[in-house]
C-alpha positions as CSV (number, residue, x, y, z in Angstrom):
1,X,17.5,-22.0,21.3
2,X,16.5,-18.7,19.3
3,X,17.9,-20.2,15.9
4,X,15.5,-22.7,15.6
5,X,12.7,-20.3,16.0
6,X,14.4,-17.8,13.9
7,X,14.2,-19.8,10.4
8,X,10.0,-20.7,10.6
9,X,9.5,-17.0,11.6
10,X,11.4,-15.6,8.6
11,X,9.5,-18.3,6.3
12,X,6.4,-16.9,7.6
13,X,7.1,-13.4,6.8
14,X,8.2,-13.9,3.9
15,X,5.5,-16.0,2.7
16,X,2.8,-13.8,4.1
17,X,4.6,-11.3,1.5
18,X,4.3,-13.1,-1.6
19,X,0.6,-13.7,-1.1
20,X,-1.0,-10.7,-1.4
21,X,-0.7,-9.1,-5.0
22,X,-0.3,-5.5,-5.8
23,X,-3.5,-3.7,-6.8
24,X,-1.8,-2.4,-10.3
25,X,-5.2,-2.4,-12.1
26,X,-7.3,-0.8,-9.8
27,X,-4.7,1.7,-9.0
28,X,-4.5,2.5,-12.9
29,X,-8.7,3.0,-13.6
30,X,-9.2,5.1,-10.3
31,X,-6.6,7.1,-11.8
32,X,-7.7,7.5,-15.3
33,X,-11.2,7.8,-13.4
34,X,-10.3,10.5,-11.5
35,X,-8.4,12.7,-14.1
36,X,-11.6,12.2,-16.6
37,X,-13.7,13.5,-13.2
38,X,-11.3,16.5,-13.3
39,X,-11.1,17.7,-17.0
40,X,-15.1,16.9,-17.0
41,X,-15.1,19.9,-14.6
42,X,-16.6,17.4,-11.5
43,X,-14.6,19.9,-9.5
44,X,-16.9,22.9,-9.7
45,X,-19.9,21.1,-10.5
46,X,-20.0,18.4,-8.8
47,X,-17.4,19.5,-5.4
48,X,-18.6,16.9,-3.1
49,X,-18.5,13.2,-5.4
50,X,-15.2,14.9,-6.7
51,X,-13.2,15.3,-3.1
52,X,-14.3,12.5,-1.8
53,X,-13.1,10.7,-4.9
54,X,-9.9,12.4,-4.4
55,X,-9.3,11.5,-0.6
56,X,-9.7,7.9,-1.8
57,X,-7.1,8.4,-4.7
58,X,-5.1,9.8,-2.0
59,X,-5.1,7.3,0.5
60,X,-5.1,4.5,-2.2
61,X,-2.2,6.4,-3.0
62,X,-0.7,6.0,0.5
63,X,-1.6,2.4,1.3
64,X,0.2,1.5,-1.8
65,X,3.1,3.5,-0.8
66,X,3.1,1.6,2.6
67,X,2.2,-2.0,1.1
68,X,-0.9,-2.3,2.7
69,X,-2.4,-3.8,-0.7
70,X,-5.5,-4.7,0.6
71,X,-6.5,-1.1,2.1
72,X,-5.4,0.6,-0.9
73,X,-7.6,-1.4,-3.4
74,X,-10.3,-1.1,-1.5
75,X,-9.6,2.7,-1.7
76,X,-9.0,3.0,-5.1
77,X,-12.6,1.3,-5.9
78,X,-14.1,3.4,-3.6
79,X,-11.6,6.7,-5.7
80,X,-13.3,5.2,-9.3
81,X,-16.9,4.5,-8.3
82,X,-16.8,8.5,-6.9
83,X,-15.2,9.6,-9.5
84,X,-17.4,8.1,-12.2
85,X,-20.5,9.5,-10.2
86,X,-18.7,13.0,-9.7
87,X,-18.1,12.7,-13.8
88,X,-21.4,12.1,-14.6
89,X,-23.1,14.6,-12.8
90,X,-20.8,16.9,-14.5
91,X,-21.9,16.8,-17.4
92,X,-25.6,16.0,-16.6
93,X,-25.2,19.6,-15.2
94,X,-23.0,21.2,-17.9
95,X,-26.1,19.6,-20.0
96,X,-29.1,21.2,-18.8
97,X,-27.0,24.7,-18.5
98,X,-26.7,24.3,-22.2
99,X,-30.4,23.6,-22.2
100,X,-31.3,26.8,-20.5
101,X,-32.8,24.8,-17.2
102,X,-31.1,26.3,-14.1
C-alpha cells in the first residue's frame, strides 16, 4: 500500500529540485559589488550602506549554502544594490574631502 505512494512522492521531490536554478550570477556581481564597496573605503565612510550590504552577502551566502535559491537571490540583489550605494557615497565623500568641504 506505501509503495505506490512512495514512487509519485519521490517524482515530486525530485522535480521540485530541478526547477529552481542556482542564482550563480547574482551571487557573482554582489560579490564583486561588495569587494569594490570595501577597497572604495565604504567601510569607514559609508559604515551603515556597507554592513547592511554585508549582512545580505552573508545570508545570500547561507541560503546558497542551504539551497534555498530563491532567498539567497533575493539577498544577493538586496548585498549589490547596498553595496553599489555604500560605493558611491564613498567616494562622493573621499571627493569633497579632497575639495576641502567638511
Amino acid at each position: 500500500m506505501i509503495r505506490p505512494l512512495l514512487v509519485p512522492f519521490l517524482l515530486f521531490l525530485t522535480a521540485c529540485g530541478l526547477t529552481t536554478t542556482r542564482p550563480k550570477v547574482e551571487m557573482s556581481l554582489a560579490q564583486a559589488a561588495f569587494m569594490a564597496a570595501k577597497e572604495a573605503g565604504a567601510d569607514t565612510h559609508s559604515p551603515t550602506l556597507y554592513r547592511k550590504a554585508e549582512v545580505f552577502y552573508l545570508k545570500a551566502k547561507s541560503a546558497y549554502r542551504r539551497k534555498y535559491f530563491n532567498k539567497a537571490q533575493e539577498y544577493a540583489v538586496l548585498s549589490k544594490r547596498y553595496s553599489e550605494k555604500a560605493e558611491y557615497e564613498a567616494f562622493r565623500k573621499k571627493a569633497l574631502e579632497g575639495a576641502g568641504q567638511p
